[in-house]
gemmi code that builds the backbone of each chain (N, CA, C; Angstrom):
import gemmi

chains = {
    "A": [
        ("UNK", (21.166, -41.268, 56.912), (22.470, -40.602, 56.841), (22.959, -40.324, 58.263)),
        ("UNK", (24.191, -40.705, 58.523), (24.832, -40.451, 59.542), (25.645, -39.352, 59.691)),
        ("UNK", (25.594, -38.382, 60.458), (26.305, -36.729, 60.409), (27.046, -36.984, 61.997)),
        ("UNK", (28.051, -36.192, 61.678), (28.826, -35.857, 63.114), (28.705, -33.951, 63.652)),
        ("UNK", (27.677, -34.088, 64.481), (27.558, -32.539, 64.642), (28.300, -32.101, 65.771)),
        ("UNK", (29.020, -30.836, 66.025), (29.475, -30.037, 66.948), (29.039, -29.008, 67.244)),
        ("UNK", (28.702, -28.619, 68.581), (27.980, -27.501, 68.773), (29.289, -26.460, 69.831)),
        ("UNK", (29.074, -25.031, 69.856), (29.679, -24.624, 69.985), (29.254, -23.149, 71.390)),
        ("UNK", (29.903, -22.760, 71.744), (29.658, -21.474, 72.953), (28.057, -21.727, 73.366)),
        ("UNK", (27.127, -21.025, 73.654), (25.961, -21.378, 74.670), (24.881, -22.552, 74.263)),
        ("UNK", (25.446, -22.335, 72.412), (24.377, -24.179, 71.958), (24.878, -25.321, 72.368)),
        ("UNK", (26.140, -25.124, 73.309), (26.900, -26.554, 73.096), (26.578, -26.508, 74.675)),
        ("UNK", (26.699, -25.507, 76.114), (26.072, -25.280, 76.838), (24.790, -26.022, 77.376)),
        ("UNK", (23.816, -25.401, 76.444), (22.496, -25.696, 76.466), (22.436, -27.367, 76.099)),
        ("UNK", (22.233, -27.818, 75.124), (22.374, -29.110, 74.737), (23.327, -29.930, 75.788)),
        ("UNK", (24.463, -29.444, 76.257), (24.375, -30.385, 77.298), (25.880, -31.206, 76.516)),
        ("UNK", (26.062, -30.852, 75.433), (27.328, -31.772, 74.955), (28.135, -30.996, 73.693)),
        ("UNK", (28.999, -31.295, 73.589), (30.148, -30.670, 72.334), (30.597, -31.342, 70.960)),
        ("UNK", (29.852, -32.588, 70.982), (29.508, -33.406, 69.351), (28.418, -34.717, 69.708)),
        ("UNK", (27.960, -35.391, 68.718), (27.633, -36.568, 68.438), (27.235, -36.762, 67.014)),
        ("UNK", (27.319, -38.170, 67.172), (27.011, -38.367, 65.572), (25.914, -38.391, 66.058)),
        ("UNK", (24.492, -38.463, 64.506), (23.681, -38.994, 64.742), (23.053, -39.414, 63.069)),
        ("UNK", (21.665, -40.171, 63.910), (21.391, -40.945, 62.523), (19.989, -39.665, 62.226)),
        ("UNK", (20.152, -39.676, 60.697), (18.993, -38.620, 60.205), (18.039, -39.351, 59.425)),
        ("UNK", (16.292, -39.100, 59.692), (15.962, -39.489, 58.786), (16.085, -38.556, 57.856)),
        ("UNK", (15.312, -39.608, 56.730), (15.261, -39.465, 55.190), (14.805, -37.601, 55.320)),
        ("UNK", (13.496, -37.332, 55.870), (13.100, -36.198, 55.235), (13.757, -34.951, 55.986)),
        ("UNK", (14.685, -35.430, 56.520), (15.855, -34.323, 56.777), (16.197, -33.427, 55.847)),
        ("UNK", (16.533, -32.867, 54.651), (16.758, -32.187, 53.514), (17.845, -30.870, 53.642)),
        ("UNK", (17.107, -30.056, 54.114), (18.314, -28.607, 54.888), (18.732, -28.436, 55.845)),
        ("UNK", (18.841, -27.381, 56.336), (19.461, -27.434, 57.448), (18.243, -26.633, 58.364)),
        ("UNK", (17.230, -26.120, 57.897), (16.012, -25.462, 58.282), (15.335, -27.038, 58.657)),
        ("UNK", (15.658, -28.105, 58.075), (14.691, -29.145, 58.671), (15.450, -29.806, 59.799)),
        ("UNK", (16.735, -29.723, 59.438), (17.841, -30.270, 60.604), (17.400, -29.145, 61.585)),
        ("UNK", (17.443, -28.497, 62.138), (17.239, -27.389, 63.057), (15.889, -27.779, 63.726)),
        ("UNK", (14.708, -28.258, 62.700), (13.294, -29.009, 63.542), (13.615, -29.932, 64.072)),
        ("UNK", (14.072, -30.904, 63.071), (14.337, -31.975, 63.838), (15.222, -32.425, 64.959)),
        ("UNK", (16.263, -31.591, 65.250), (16.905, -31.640, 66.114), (15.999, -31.001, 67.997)),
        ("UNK", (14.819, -30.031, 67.378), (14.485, -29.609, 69.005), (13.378, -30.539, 68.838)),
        ("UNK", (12.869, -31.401, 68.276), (12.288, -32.995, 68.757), (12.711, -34.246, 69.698)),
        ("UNK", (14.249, -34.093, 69.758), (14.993, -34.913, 70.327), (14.974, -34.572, 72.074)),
        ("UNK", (14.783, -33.690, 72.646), (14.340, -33.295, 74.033), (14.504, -31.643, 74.331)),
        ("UNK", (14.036, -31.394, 75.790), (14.099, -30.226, 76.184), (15.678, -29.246, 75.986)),
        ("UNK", (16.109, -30.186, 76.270), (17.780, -29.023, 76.190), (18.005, -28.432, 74.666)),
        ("UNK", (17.380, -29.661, 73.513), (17.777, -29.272, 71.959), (16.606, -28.052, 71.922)),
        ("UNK", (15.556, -28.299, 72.348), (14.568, -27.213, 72.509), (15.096, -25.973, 72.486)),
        ("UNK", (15.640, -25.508, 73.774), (16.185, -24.617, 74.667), (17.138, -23.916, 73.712)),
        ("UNK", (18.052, -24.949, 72.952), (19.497, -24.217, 72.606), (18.878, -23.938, 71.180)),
        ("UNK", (17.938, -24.589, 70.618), (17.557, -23.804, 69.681), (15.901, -23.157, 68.975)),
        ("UNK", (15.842, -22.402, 70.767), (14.332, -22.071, 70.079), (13.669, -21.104, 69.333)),
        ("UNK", (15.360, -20.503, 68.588), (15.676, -18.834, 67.610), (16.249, -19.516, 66.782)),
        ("UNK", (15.792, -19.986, 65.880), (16.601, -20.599, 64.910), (17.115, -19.712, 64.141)),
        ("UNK", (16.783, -18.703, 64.082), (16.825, -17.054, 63.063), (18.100, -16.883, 63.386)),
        ("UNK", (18.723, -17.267, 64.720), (20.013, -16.440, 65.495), (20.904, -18.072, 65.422)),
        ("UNK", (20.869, -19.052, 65.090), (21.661, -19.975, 65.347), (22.566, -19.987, 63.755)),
        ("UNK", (23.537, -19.820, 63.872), (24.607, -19.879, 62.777), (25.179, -21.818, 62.181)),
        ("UNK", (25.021, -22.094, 61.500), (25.668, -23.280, 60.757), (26.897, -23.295, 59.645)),
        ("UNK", (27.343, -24.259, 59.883), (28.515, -24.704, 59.242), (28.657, -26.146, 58.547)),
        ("UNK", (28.737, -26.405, 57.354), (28.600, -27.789, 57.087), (29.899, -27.918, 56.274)),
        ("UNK", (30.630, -29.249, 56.699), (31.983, -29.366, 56.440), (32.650, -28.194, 56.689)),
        ("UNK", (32.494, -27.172, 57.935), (34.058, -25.997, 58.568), (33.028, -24.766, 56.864)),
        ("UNK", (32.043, -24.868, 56.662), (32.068, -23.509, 55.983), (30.325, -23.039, 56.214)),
        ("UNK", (30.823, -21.497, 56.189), (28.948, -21.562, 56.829), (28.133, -21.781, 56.136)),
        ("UNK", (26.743, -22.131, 56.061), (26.089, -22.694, 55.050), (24.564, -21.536, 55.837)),
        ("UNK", (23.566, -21.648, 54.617), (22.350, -20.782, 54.833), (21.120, -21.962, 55.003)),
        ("UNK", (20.559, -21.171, 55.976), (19.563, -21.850, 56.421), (18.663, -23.021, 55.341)),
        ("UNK", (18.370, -22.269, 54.299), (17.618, -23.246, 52.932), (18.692, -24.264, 52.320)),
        ("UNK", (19.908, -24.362, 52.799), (20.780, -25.021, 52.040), (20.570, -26.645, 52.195)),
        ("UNK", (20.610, -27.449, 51.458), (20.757, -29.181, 51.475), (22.009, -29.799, 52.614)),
        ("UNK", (21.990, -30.361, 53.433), (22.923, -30.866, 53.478), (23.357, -32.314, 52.847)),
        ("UNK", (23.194, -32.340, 52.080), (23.669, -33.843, 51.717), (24.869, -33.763, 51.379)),
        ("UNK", (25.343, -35.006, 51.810), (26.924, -35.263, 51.561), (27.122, -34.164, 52.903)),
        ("UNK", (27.481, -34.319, 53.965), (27.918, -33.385, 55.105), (27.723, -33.980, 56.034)),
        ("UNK", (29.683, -33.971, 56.233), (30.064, -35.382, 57.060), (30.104, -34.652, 58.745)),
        ("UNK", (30.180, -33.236, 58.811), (30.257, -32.221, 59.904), (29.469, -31.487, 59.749)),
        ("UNK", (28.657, -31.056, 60.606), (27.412, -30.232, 60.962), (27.732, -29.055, 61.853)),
        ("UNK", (28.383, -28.037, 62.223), (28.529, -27.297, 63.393), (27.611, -26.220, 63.650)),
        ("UNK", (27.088, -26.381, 64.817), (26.018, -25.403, 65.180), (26.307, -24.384, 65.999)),
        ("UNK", (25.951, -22.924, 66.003), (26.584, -22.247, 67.093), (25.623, -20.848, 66.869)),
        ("UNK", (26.016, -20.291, 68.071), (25.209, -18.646, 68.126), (26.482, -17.693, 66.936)),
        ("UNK", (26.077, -16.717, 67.022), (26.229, -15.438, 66.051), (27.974, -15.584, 66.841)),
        ("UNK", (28.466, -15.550, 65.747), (30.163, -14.980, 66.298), (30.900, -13.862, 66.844)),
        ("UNK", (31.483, -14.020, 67.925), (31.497, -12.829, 68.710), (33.434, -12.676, 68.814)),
        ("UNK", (34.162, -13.159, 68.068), (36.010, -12.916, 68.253), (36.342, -11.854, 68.109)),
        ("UNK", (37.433, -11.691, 67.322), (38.104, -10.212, 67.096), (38.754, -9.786, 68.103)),
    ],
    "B": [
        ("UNK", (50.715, -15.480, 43.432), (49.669, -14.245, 44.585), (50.413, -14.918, 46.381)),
        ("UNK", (50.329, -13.607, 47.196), (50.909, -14.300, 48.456), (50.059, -15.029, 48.902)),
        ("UNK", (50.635, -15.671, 49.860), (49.513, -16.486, 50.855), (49.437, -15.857, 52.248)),
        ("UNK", (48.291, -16.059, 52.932), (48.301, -15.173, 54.108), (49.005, -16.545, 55.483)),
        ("UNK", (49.345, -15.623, 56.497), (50.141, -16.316, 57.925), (48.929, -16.578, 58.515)),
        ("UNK", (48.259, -17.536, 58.809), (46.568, -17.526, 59.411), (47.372, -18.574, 61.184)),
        ("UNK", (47.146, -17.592, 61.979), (47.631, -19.124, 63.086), (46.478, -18.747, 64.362)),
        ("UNK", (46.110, -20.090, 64.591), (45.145, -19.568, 66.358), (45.658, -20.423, 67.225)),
        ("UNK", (45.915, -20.123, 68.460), (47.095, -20.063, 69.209), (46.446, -19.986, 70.614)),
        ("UNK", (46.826, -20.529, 71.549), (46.606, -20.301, 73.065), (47.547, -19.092, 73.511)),
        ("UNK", (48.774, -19.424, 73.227), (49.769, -18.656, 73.360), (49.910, -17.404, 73.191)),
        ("UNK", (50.100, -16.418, 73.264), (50.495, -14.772, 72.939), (51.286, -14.855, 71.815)),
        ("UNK", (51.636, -13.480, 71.413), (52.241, -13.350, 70.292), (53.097, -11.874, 70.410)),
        ("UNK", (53.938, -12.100, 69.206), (55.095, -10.958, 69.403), (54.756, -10.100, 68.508)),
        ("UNK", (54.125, -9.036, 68.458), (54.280, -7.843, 67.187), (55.193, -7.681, 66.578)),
        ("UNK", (56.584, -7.333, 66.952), (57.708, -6.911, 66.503), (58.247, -8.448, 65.655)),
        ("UNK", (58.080, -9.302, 65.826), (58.421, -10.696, 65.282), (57.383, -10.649, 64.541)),
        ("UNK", (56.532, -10.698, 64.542), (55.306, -11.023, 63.261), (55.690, -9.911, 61.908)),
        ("UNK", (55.524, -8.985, 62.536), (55.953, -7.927, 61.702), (57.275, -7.573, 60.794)),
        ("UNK", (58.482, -8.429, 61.793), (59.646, -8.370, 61.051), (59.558, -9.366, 59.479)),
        ("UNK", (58.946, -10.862, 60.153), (58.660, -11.786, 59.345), (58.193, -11.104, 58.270)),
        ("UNK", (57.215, -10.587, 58.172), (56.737, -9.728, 56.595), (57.454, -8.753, 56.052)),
        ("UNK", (58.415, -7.933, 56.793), (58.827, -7.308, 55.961), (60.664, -7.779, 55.647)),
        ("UNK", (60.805, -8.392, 56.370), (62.589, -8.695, 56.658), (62.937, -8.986, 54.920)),
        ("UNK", (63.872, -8.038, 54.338), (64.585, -8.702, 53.034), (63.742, -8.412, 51.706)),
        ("UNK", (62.878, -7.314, 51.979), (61.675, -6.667, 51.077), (62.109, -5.585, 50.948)),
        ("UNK", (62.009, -4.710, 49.619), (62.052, -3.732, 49.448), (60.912, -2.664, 48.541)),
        ("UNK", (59.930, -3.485, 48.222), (58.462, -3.410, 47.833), (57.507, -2.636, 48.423)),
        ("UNK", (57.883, -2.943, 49.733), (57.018, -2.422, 50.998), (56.755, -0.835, 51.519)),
        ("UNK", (55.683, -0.142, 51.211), (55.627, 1.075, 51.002), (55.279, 1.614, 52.698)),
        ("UNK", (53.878, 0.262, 53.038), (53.481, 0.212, 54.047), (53.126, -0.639, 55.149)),
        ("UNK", (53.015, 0.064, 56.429), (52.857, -1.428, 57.321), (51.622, -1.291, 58.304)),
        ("UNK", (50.883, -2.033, 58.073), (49.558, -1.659, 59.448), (49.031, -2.709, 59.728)),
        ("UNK", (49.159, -2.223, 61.442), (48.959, -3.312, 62.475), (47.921, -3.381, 63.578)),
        ("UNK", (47.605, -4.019, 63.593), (46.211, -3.960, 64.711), (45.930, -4.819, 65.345)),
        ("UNK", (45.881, -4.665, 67.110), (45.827, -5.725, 67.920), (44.855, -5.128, 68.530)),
        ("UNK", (44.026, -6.215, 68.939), (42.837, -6.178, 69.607), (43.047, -6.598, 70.844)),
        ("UNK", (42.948, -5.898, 71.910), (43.489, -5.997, 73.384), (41.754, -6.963, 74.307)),
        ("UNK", (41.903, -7.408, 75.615), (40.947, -7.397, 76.293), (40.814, -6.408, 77.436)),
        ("UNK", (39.477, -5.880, 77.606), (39.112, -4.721, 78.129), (39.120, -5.500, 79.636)),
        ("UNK", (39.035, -4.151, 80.763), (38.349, -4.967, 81.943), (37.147, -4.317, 82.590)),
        ("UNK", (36.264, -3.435, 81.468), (35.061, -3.577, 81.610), (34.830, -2.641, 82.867)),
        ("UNK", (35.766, -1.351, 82.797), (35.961, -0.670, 84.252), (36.000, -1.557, 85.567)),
        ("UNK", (36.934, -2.308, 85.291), (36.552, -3.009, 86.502), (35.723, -4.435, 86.799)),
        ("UNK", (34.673, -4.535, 85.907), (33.747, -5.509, 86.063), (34.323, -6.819, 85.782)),
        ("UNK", (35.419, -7.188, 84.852), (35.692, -8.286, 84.268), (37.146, -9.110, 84.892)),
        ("UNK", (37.051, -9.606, 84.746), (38.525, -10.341, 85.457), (38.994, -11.365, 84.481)),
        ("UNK", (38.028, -11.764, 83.259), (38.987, -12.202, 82.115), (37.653, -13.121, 81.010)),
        ("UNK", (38.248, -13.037, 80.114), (37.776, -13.537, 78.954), (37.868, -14.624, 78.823)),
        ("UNK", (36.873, -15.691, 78.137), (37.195, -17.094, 77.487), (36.990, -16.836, 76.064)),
        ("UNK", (37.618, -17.622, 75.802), (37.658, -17.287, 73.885), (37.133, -19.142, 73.724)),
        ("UNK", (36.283, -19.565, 72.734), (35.973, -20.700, 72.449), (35.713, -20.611, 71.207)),
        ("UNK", (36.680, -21.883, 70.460), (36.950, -21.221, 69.120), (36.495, -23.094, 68.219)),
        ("UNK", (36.145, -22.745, 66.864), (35.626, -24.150, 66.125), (37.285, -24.903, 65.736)),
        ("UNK", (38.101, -25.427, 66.509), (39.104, -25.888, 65.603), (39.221, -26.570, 63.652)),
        ("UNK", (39.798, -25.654, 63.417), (39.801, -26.589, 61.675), (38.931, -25.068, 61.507)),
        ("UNK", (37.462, -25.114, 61.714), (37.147, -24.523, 60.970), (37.546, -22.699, 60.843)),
        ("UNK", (37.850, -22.813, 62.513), (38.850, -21.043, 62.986), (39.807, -20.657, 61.453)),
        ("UNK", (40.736, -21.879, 61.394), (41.993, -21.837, 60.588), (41.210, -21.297, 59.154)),
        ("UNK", (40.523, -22.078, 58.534), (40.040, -22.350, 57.497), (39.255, -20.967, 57.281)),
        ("UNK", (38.334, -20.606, 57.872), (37.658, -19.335, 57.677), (38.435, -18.163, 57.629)),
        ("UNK", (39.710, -18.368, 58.656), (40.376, -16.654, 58.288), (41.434, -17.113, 57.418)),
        ("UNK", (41.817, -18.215, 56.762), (42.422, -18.334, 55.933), (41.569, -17.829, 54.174)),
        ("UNK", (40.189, -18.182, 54.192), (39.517, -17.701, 53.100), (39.563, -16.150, 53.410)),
        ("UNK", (39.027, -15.333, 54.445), (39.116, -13.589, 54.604), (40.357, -13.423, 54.356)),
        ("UNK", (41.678, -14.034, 54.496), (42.918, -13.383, 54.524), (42.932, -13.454, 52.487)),
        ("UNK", (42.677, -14.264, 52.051), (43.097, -14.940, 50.869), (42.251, -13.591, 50.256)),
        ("UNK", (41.116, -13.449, 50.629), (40.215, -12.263, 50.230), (40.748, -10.856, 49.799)),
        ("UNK", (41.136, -10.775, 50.953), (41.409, -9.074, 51.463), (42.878, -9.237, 50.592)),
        ("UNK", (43.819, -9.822, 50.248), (44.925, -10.223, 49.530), (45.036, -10.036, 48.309)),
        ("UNK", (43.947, -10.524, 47.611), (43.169, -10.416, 46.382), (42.481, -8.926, 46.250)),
        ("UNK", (41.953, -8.502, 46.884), (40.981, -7.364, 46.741), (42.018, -5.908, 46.738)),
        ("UNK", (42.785, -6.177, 47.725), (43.545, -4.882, 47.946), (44.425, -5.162, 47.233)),
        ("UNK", (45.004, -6.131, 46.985), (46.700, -5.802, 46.015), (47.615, -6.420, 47.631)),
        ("UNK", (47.039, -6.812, 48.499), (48.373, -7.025, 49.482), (49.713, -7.299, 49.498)),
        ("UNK", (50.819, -7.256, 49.728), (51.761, -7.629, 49.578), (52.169, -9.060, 50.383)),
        ("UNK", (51.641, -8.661, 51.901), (51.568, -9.661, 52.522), (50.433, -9.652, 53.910)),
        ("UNK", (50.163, -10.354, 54.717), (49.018, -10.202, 55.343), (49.382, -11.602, 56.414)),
        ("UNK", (49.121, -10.921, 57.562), (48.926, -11.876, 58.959), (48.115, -11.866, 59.814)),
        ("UNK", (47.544, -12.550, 59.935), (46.310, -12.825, 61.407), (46.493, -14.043, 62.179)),
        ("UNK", (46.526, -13.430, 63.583), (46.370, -14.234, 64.415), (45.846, -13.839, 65.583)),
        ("UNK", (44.926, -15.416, 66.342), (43.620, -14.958, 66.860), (43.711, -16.130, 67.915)),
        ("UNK", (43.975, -15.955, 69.442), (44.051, -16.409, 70.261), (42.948, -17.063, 71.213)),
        ("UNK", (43.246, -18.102, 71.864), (41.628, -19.116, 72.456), (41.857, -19.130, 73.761)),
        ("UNK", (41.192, -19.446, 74.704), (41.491, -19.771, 75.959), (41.334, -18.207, 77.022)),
        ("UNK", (41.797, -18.858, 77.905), (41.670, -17.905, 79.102), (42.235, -16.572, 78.987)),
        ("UNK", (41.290, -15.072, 78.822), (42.193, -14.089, 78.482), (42.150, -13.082, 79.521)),
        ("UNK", (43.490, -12.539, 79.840), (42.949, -11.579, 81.088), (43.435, -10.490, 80.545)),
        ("UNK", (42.666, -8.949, 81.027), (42.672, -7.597, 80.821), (43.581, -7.375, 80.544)),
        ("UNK", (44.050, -6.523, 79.310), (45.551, -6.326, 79.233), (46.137, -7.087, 78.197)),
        ("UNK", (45.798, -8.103, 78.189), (46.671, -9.257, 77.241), (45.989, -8.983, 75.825)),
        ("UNK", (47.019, -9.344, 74.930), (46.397, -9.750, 73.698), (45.596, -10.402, 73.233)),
        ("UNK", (44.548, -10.253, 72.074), (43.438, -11.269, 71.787), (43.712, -11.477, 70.388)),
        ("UNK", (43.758, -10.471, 69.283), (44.191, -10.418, 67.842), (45.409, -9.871, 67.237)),
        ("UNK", (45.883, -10.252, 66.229), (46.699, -9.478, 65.589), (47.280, -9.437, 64.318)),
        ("UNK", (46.384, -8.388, 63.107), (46.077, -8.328, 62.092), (47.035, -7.669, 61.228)),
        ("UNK", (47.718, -8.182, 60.525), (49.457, -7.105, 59.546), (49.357, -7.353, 58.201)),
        ("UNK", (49.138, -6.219, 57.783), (48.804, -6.126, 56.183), (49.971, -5.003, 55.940)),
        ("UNK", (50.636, -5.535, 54.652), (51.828, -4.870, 53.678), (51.265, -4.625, 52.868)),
        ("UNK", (51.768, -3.266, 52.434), (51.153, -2.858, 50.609), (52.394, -1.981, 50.127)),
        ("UNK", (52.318, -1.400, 48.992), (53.235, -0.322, 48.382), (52.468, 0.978, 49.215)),
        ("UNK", (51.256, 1.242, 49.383), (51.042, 2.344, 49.997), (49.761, 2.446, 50.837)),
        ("UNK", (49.857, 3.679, 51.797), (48.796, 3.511, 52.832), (47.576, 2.970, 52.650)),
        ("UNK", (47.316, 3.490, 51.868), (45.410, 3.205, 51.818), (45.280, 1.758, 52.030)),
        ("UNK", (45.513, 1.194, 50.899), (45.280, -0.511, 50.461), (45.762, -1.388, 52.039)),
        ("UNK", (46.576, -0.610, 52.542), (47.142, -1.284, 53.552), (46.288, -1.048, 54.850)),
        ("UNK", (45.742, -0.319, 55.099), (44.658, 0.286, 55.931), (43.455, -0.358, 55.795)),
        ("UNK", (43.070, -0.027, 54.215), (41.740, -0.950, 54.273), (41.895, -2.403, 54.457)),
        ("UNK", (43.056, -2.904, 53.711), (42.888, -4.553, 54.449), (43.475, -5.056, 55.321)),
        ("UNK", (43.694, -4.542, 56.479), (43.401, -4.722, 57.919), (42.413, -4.676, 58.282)),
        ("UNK", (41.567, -3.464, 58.043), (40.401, -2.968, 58.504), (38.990, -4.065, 57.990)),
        ("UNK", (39.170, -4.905, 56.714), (38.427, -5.318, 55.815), (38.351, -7.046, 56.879)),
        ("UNK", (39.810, -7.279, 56.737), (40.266, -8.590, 57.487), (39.590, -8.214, 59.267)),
        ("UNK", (39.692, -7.379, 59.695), (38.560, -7.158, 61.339), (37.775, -7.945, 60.631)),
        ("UNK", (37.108, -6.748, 60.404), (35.600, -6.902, 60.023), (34.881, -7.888, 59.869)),
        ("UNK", (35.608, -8.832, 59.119), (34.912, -9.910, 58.633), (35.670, -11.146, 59.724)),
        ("UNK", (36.911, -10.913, 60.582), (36.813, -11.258, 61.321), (36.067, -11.777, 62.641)),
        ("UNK", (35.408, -10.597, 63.082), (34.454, -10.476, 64.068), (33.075, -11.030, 63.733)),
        ("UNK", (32.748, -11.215, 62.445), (31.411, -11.758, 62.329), (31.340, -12.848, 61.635)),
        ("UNK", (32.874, -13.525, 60.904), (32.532, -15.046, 60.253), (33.427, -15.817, 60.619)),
        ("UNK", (34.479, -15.010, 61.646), (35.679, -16.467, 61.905), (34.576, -17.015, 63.197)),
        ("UNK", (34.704, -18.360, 63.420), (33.871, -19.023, 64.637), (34.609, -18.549, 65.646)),
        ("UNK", (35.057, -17.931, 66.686), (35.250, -17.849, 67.763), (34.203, -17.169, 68.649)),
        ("UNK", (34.043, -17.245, 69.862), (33.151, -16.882, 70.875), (33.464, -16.301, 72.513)),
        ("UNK", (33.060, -15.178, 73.294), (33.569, -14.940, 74.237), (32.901, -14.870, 74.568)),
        ("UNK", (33.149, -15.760, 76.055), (32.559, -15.248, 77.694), (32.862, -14.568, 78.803)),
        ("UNK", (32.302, -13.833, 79.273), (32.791, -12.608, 80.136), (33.147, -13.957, 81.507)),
        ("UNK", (34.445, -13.405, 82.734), (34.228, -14.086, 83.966), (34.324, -12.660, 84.650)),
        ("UNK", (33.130, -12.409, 85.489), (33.206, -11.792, 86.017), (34.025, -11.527, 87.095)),
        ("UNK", (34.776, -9.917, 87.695), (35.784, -9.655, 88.685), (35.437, -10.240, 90.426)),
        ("UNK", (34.156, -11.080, 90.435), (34.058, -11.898, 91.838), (34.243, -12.993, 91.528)),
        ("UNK", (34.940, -13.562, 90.100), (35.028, -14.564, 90.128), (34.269, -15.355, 89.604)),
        ("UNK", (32.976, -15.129, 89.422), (31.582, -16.238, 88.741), (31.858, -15.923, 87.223)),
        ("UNK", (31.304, -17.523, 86.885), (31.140, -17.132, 85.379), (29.994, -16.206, 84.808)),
        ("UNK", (30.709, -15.449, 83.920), (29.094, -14.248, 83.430), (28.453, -15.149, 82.162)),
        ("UNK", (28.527, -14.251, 81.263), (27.152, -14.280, 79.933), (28.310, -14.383, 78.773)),
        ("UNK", (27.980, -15.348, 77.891), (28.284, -15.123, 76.334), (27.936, -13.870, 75.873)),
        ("UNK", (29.003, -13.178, 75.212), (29.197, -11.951, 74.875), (28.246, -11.728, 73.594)),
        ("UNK", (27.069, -10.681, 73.171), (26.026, -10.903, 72.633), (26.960, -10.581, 71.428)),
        ("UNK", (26.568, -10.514, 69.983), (27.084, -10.358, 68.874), (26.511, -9.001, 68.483)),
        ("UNK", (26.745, -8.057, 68.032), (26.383, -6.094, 67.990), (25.857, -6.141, 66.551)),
        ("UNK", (24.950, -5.717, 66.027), (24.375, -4.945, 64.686), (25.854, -4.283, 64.416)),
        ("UNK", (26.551, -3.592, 64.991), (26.947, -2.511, 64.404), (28.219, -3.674, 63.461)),
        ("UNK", (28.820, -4.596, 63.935), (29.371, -5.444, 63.932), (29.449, -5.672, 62.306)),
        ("UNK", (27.885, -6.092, 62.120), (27.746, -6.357, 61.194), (27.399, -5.416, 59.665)),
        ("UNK", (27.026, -4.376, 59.992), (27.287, -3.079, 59.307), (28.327, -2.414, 59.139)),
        ("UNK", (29.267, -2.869, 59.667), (30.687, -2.826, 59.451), (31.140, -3.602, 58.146)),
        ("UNK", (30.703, -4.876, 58.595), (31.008, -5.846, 57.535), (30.887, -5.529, 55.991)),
        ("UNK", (29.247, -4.895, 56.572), (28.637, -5.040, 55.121), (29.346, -3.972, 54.215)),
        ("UNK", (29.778, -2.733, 54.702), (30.043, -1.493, 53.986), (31.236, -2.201, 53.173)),
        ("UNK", (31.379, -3.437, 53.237), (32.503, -3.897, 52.239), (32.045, -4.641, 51.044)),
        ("UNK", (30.749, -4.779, 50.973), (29.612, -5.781, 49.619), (30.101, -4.569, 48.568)),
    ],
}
model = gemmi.Model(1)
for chain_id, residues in chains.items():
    chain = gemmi.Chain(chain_id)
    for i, (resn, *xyz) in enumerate(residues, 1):
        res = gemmi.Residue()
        res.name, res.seqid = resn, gemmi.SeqId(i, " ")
        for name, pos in zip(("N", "CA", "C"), xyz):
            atom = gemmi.Atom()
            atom.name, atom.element = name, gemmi.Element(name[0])
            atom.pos, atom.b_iso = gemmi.Position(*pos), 0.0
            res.add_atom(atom)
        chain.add_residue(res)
    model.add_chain(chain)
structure = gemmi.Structure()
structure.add_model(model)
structure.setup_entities()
């Protein structure tokens, strides 16, 4: 499965970039496994997410919970705790 | 049921124009409450804000809280808008306008629409500090979120 992720304020920082697609394997499932598998890919994915407890997700623009599936989720957005208002 | 004014904007915004818009040609309208969220300068320490916001999904999220608080209170009508980019002390950052027939309902959903503002619309701030260097992503507060919750 191919996902287009965006990362956002100090994860997008850290990582070093502000989207890419990428290719997932199969035993990808949630977003708790997307989150492993993503600080496998090098030191910076490490870095930006080595609190996964504190990293907030969004799949297709709505937030989604850590145990959730992503399948079918054409946008991935990753980001720290929201700070507007 | 109304629909809420949801806009995020680089640009500033007019109170007195936002506000007319909701009520101009109404006679329903018992009450009006408004709330803008200013940027601080941190006694001194800050020399301006970055706001970094999820496009699509900014719109979309305070369009579901507005649709919320609309529903929940009885609103009459309801506006938010929530600004990105470079902010300096003084200037505007939010600005939240809820109509009702009477105070309360109109109070709480402003107050309801913050709330859930500050902890589920995606936007993000970075302090620039007053020498000029960039500072720290602005941490996200417990209290923030105990705010939120007193609305479950």
């Amino acid at each position: 499965m191919t996902v287009k992720l965006v990362y956002f304020a100090w994860v997008r920082e850290r990582i070093g970039k502000s989207e890419e697609d990428l290719d997932l394997p199969a035993d990808v499932v949630t977003v708790n496994d997307l989150l492993a598998h993503l600080t496998t890919l090098g030191e910076e994915y490490e870095n930006a997410l080595q609190f996964p407890d504190v990293i907030r997700v969004a799949i297709n623009q709505e937030h989604a919970e850590h145990d959730e599936p992503i399948a079918g989720a054409r946008e991935i957005g990753i980001f720290p705790p929201m700070t507007g208002g | 049921m109304t629909a809420p004014t949801i806009r995020v904007q680089s640009a500033d915004f007019d109170l007195q124009t936002e506000m007319s818009a909701l009520t101009a040609g109404r006679k329903n309208i018992g009450a009006v409450v408004t709330f803008t969220g200013l940027c601080r300068d941190e006694q001194g320490a800050l020399s301006a804000l970055e706001l970094e916001h999820y496009p699509g999904m900014a719109e979309a999220e305070m369009l579901r809280i507005g649709e919320l608080a609309i529903e929940r209170f009885s609103l009459l009508g309801l506006t938010a808008i929530h600004r990105y980019g470079k902010i300096m002390p003084g200037e505007n950052i939010v600005l939240v306008i809820a109509t009702a027939p009477h105070r309360q309902t109109a109070f709480d959903g402003a107050n309801f629409v913050m709330d859930f503002l500050k902890t589920s619309a995606p936007f993000w701030k970075k302090e620039h500090a007053a020498d000029g260097a960039e500072g720290d992503w602005i941490a996200a507060k417990d209290a923030d979120d105990t705010a939120r919750d007193k609305w479950r």
